[in-house]
C-alpha positions as CSV (number, residue, x, y, z in Angstrom):
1,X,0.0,0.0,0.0
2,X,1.3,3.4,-0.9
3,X,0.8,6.6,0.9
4,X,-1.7,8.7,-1.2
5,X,0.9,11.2,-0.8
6,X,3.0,9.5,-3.3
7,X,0.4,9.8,-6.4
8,X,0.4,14.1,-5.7
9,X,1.5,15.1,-8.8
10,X,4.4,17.6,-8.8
11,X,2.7,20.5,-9.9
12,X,-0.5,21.6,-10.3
13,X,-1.2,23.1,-13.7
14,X,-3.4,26.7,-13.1
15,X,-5.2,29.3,-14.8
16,X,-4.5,32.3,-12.7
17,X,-7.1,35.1,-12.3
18,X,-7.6,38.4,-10.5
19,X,-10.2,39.2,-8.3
20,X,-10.1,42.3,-6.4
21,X,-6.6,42.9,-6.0
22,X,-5.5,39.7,-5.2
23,X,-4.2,36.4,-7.6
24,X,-6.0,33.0,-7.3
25,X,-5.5,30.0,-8.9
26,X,-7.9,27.7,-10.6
27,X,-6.9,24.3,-11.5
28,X,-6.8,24.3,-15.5
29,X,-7.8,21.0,-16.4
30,X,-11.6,22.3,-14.9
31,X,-11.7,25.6,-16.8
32,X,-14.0,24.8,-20.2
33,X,-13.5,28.7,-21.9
34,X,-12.9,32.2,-21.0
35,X,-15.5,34.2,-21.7
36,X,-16.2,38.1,-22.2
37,X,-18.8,39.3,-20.2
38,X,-22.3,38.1,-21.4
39,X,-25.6,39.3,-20.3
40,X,-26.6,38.2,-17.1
41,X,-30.0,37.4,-15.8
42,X,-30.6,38.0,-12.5
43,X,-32.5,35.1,-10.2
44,X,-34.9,36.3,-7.5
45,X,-34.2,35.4,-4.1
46,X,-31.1,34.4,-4.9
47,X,-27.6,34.6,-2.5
48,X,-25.6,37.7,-3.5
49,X,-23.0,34.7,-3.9
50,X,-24.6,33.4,-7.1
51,X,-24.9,36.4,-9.8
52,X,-27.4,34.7,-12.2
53,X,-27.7,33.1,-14.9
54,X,-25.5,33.2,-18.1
55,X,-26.3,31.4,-21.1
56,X,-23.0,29.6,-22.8
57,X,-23.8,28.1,-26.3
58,X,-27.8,27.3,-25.2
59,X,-26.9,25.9,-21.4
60,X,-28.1,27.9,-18.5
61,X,-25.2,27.9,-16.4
62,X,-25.3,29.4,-12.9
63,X,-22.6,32.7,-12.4
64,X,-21.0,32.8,-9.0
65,X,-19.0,36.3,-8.1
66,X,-16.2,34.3,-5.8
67,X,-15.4,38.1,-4.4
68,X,-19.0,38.0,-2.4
69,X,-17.2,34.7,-0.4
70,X,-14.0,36.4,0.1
71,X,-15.8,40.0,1.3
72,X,-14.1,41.8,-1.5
73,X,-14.9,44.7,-3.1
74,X,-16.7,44.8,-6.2
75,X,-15.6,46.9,-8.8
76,X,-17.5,48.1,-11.8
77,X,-16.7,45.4,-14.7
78,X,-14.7,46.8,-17.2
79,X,-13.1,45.6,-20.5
80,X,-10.4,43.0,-18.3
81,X,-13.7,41.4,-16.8
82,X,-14.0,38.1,-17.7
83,X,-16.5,34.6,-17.2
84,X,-14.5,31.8,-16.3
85,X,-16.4,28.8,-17.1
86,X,-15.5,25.5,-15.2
87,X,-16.4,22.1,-14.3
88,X,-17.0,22.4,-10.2
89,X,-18.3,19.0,-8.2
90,X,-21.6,20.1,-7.1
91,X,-23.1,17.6,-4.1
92,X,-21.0,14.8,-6.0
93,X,-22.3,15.8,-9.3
94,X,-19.7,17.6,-11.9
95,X,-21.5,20.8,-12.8
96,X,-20.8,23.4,-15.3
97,X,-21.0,27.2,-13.4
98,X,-19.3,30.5,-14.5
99,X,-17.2,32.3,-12.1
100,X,-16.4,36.1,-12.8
101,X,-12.9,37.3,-13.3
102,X,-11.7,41.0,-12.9
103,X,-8.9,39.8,-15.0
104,X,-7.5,36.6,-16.6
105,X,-3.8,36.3,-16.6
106,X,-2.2,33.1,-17.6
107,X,-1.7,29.1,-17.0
108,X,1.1,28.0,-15.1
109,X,2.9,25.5,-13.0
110,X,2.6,26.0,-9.4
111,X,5.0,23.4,-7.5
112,X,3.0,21.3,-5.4
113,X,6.2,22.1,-2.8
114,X,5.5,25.6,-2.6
115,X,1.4,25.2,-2.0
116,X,0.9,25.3,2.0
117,X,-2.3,24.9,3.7
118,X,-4.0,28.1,4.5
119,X,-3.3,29.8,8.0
120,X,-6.7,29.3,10.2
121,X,-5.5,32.8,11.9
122,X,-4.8,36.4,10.2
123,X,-6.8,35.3,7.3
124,X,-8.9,38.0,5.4
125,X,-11.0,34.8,3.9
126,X,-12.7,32.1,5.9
127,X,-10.0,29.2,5.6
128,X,-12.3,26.5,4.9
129,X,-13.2,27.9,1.0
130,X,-9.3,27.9,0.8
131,X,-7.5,24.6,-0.3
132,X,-4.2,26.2,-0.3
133,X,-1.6,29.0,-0.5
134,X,0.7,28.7,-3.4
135,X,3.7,30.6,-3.7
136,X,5.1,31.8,-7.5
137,X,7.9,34.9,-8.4
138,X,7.7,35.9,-4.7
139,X,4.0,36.3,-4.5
140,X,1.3,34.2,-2.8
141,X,-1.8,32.8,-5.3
142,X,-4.8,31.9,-3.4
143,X,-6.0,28.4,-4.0
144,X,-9.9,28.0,-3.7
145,X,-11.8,25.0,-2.6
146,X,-14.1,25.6,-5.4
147,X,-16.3,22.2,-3.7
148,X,-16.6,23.7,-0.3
149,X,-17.7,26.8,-2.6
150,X,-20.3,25.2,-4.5
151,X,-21.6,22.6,-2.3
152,X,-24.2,23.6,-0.9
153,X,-25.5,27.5,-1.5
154,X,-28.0,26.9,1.1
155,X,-26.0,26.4,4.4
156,X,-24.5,29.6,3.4
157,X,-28.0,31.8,3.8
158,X,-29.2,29.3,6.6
159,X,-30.7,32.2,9.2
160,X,-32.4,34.0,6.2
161,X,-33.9,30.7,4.8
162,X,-35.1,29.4,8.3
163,X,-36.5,33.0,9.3
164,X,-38.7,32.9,5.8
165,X,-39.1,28.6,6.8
166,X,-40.9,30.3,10.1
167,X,-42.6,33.2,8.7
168,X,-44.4,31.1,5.9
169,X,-45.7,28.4,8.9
């Protein structure tokens, strides 16, 4: 029996993007296409965490604005802003969702050496939506958990649902 340590590949092969001013990391092989910003339709009653709908090629696919999760600002989109569209396991299903961008900069290699495991003190973001902390030309890139992000949009408005739960009883 080996150590599942032993199958970690080396690197992990990223798509880098901007949100507010800081650099995350998406893994690659997830991202489906970069897309400008499309119209979006706005869902009612919806968590500020998921932006709407976006239509790609005829699919309804769900647009989540990771900067609502991480308490960022929110700047104005401008002509940098991009829709990163991704495969993200949703409640053990693979799901397609869009994820906005204030800017798209590159894939890379990020040694799997250099990605630590996200401080649980003197961090702006709540550590469990954070798989890791790489490190690349002297700068940190965020790593999400894009699965603890997704799963499950509900726990995250839990007293607002159960306070509408009570009122409609």
């Amino acid at each position: 029996m080996s150590d599942a340590q032993d199958h970690q590949p080396a690197s992990m092969t990223a798509l880098t993007i901007r949100l507010d001013d800081e650099l995350f990391a998406v893994e690659a092989g997830r991202v489906r296409e970069i897309l400008d910003l499309v119209p979006i339709t706005e869902v009612p009653n919806a968590p500020d965490f998921v932006g709407g709908l976006i239509n790609v090629r005829g699919r309804v696919v769900p647009l989540a604005d990771l900067r609502v999760m991480f308490g960022m600002n929110r700047p104005e989109p401008d002509e940098d802003t991009r829709i990163v569209v991704m495969e993200v396991d949703m409640d053990g299903e693979p799901t397609i969702a869009g994820i906005l961008a204030d800017k798209v900069h590159d894939v890379t290699d990020i040694e799997a050496a250099s990605i630590e495991e996200a401080p649980k003190v003197g961090m702006r973001w709540r550590p469990e939506f954070i798989r890791g902390i790489g490190k690349r030309n002297g700068g940190f890139i965020i790593i999400p958990n894009m699965e603890r992000i997704f799963e499950t949009p509900g726990a995250r408005t839990a007293p607002a649902a159960s306070s509408e739960e009570r009122s409609a009883l």
